[in-house]
Structure formats: structure tokens, C-alpha cells
MDAnalysis code that builds the backbone (N, CA, C; Angstrom):
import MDAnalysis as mda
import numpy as np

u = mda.Universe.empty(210, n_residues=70, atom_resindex=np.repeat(np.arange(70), 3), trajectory=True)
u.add_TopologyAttr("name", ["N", "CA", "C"] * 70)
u.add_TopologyAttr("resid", np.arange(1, 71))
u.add_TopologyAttr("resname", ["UNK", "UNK", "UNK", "UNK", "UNK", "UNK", "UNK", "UNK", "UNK", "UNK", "UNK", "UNK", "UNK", "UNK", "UNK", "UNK", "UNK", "UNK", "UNK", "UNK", "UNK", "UNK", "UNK", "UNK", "UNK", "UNK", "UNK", "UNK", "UNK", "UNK", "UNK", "UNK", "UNK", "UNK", "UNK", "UNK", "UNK", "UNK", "UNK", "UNK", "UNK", "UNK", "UNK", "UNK", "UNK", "UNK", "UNK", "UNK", "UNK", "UNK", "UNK", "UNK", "UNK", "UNK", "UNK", "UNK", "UNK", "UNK", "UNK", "UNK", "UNK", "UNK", "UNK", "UNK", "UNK", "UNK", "UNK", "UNK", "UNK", "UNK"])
u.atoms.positions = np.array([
    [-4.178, 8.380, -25.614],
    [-3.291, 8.610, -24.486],
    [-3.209, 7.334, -23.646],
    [-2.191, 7.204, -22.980],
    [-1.555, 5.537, -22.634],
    [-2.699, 5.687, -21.242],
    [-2.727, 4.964, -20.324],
    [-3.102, 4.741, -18.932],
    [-1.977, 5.283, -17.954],
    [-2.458, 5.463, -16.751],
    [-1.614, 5.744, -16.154],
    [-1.223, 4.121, -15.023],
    [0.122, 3.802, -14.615],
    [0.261, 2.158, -13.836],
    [0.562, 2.930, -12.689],
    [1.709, 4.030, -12.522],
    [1.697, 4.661, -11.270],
    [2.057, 5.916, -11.778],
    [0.942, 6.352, -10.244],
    [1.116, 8.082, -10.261],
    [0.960, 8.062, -8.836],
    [2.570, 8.755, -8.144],
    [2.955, 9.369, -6.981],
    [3.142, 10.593, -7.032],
    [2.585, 11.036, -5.747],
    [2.887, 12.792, -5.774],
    [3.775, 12.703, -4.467],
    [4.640, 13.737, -4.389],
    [5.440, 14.039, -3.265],
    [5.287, 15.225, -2.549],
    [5.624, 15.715, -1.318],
    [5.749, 17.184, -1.283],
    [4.675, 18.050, -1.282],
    [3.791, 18.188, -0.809],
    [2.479, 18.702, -1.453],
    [2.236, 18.856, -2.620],
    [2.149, 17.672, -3.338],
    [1.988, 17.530, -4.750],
    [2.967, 18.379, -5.584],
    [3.846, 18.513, -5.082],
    [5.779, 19.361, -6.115],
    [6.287, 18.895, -7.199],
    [6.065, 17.250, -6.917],
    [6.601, 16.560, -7.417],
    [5.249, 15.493, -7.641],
    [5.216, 14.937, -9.208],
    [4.711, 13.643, -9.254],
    [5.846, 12.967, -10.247],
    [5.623, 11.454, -9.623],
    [6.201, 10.447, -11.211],
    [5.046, 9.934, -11.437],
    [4.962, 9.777, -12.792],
    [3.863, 9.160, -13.509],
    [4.707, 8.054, -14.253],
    [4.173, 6.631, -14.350],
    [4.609, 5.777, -15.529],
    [3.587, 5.314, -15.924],
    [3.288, 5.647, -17.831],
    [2.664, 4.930, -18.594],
    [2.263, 3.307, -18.600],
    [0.855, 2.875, -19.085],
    [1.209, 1.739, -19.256],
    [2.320, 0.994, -20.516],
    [2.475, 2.106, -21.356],
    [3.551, 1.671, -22.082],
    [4.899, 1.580, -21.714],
    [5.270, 1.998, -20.057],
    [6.589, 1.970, -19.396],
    [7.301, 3.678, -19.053],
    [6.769, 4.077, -20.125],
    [7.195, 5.258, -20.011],
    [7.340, 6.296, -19.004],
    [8.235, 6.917, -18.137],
    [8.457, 7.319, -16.798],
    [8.874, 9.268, -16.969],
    [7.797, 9.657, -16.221],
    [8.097, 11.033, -15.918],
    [7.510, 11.685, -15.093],
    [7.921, 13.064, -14.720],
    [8.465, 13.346, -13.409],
    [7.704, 15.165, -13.741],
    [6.301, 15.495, -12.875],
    [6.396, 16.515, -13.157],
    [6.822, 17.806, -11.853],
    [6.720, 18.848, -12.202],
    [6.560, 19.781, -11.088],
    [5.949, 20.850, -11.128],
    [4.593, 20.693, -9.764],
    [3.772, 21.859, -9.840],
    [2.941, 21.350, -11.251],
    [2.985, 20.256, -11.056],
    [1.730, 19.781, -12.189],
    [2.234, 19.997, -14.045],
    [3.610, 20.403, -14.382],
    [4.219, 20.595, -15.706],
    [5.400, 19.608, -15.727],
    [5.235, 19.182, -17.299],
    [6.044, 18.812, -17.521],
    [7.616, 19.055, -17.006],
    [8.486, 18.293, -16.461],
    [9.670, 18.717, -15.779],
    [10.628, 17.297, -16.020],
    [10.574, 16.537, -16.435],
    [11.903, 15.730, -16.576],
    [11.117, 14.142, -17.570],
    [12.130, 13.841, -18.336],
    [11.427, 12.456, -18.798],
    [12.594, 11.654, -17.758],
    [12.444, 10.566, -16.841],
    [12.716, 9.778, -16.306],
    [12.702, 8.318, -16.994],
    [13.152, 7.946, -18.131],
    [12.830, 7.334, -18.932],
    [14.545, 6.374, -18.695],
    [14.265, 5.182, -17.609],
    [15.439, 4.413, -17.427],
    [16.225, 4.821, -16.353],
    [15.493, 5.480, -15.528],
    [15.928, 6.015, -14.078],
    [15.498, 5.203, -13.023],
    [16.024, 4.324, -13.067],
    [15.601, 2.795, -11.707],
    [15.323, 3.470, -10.795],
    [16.036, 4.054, -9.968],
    [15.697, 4.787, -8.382],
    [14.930, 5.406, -8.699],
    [14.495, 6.732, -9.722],
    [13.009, 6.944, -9.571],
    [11.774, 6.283, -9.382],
    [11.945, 5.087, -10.396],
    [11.084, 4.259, -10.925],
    [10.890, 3.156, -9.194],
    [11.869, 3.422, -8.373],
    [11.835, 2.300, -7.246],
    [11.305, 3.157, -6.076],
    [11.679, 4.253, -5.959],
    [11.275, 5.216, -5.322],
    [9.776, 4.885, -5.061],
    [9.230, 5.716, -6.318],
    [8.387, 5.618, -5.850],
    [7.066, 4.573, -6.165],
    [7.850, 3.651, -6.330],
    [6.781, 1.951, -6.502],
    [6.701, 1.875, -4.511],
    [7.663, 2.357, -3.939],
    [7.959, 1.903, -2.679],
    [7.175, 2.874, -2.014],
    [6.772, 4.542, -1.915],
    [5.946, 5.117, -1.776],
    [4.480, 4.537, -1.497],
    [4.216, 4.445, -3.432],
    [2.899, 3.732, -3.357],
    [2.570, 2.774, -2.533],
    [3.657, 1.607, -2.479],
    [3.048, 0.784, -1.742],
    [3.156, 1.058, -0.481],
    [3.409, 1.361, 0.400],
    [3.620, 2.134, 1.802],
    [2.744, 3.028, 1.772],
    [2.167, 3.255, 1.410],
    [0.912, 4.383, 1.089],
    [-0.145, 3.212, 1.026],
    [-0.569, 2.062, 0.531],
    [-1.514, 1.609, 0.568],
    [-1.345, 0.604, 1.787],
    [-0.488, 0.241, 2.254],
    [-0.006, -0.473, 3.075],
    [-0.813, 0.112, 4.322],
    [-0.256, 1.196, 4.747],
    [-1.007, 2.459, 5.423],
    [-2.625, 2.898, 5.513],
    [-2.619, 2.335, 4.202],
    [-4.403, 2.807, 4.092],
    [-5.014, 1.156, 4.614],
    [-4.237, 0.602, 4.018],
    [-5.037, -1.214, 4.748],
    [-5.267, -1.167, 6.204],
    [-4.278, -0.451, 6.900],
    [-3.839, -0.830, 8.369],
    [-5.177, 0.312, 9.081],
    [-5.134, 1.196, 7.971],
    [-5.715, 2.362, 8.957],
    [-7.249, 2.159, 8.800],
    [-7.804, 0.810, 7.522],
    [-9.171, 0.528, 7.236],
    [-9.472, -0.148, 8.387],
    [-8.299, -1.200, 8.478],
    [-8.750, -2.643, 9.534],
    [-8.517, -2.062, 10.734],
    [-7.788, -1.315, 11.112],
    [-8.419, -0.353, 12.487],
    [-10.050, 0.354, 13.127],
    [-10.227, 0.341, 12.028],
    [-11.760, 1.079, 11.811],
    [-12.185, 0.040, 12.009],
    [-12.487, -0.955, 11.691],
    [-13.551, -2.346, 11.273],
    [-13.220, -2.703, 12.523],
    [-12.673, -2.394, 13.849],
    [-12.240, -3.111, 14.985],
    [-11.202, -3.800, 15.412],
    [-9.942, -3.689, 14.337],
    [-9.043, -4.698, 14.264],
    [-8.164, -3.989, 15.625],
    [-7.221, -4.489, 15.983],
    [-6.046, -4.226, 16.905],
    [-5.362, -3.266, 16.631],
    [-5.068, -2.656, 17.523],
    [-3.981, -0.784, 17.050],
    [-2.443, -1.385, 17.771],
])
């Protein structure tokens, strides 16, 4: 079984996209299989932009802790 490069969940977890490390892009719901997304840019941008705004978020909210500036 491939790796996973990204896995976003949406929604209280309703929705995930998963892409393989082989590229491969899909989309489940409620944790089942539900769509192959396979060459769907806006999915695929979606949620690269999620993730990173999600970790973006987690940086800001570490270096807050450590004393940084709010």
C-alpha cells in the first residue's frame, strides 16, 4: 500500500482527500470510499492550502506558548 503525502479532513471529518505517494487523489466520506479525484486541481489545491494553514496555525499557536508575541 502506497504512503500517504496528504491527508485532509474537513467537516468533522465528512470529508477527507487523501493523495498517494504515487499521486493518486481521493476523496472519502464518513471514512468510505466516495470519489477518485484523480486530476481534479482544485481538489488537489484545496486542500494542499488547508494543510498548510493548518500548520501555519499550529507554528503560530507553538511560538505563542514558548513566549513569543500574540
Amino acid at each position: 500500500m502506497a504512503d500517504e503525502v496528504l491527508n485532509v479532513s474537513i467537516h468533522d471529518d465528512k470529508y477527507t482527500v487523501i493523495q498517494d505517494d504515487q499521486g493518486r487523489l481521493r476523496a472519502l466520506r464518513y471514512g468510505e470510499e466516495w470519489r477518485d479525484c484523480c486530476g481534479d486541481n482544485l481538489v488537489y489545491w484545496l486542500a494542499v492550502e488547508v494543510q498548510e494553514l493548518r500548520e501555519r496555525v499550529a507554528s503560530l499557536e507553538g511560538h505563542d506558548r514558548r513566549g513569543g508575541e500574540e
